[in-house]
N, C-alpha and C positions, 0 to 999 in steps of 0.2 A: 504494500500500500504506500503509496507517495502522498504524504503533506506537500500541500505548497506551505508556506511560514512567511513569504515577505511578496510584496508588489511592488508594482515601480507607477508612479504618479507624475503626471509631465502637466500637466492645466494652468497649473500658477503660472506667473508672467512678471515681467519684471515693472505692470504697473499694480500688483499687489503689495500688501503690505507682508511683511515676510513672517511679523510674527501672531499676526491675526489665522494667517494662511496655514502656518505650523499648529495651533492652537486649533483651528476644524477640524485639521486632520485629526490630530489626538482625540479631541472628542469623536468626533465620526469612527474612531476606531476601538474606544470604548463602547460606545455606544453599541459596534457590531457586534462588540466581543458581551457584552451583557444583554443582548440580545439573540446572539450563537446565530450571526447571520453567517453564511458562506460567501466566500471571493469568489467571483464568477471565471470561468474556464478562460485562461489567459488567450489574447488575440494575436494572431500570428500575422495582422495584416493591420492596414490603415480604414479603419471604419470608416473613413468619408468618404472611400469609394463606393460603397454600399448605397442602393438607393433607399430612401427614408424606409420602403416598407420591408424591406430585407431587414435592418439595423433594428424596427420596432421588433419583428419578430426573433432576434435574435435577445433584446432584451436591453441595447446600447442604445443609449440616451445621449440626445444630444447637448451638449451643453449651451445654454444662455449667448446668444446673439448678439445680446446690450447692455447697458448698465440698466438699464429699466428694466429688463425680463432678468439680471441679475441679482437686483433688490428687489421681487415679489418673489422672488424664488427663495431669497433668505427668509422675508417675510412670513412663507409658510412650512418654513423648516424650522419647527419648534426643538426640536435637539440644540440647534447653534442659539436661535434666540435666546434660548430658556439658559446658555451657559454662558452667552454675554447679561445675558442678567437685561433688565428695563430700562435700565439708564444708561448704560452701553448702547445697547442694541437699538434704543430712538435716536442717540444722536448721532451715531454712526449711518444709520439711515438717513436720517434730515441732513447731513455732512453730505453723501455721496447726490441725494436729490436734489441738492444743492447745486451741486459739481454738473451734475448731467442735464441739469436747465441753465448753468451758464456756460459751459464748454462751446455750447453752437457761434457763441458771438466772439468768441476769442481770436485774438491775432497769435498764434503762436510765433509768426517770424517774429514779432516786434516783440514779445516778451521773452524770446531767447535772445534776441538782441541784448539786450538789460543783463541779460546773467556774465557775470565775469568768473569766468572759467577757462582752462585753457582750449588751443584751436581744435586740438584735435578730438577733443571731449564736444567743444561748441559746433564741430563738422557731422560729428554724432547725433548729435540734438536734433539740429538741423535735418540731417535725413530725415528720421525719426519721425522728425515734425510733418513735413514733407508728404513721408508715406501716408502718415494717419490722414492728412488732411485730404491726400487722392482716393485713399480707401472710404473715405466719409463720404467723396463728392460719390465714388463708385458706388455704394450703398444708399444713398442718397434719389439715384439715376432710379435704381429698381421698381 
């Protein structure tokens, strides 16, 4: 009989917060284990080839789209609420709804302009910025 005993988790991104993102997981991994849920059969391939109704029945979910389909999804995941507690968990919320009703009017060039950092970090940025801003206008087009 073969245990599996550990997973590998790739979702986080470098606009997360590292130790909020640490702190799910643990919970979420408590949570399984007080629960005696099972890790699903590891994937030998890239689920987003898969067309949506392959992926439903295979049982892979797709992750959150937006900040807005990502905060009702926190929203109704009483495990992470109930462990940021009520007064975490509202202004962390009100914080990020915050962020995703003014993110649309922002100048990212002009406010990386302002940041004094070095070129090669500020070339960085820049890209960065860049992409999001053509992936927004691409998403946007849809």
């Amino acid at each position: 009989m073969c245990i599996r005993d550990s997973f590998v988790y790739r979702a986080c991104d470098v606009t997360s917060n590292p130790y909020l993102a640490l702190g799910a997981l643990i919970i979420a991994g408590i949570d399984g284990m007080k629960n005696n849920y099972v890790l699903p059969e590891p994937l030998q391939f890239d689920p987003t080839i898969l067309p949506e109704q392959a992926r439903k029945a295979k049982g892979i979910n797709q992750l959150p789209s937006s900040l807005s389909v990502t905060l009702k999804s926190l929203q109704q995941d009483m495990v992470l609420m109930n462990a940021l507690g009520p007064k975490l968990s509202s202004l962390y919320i009100a914080i990020k709804e915050y962020e995703n009703t003014h993110t649309d009017t922002l100048n990212f060039m002009y406010y990386l302009s302002l940041i004094h950092i070095s070129e090669p970090t500020r070339l960085l940025s820049i890209s960065y910025a860049v992409f999001c801003l053509k992936k927004k206008k691409f998403n946007s087009d849809i």
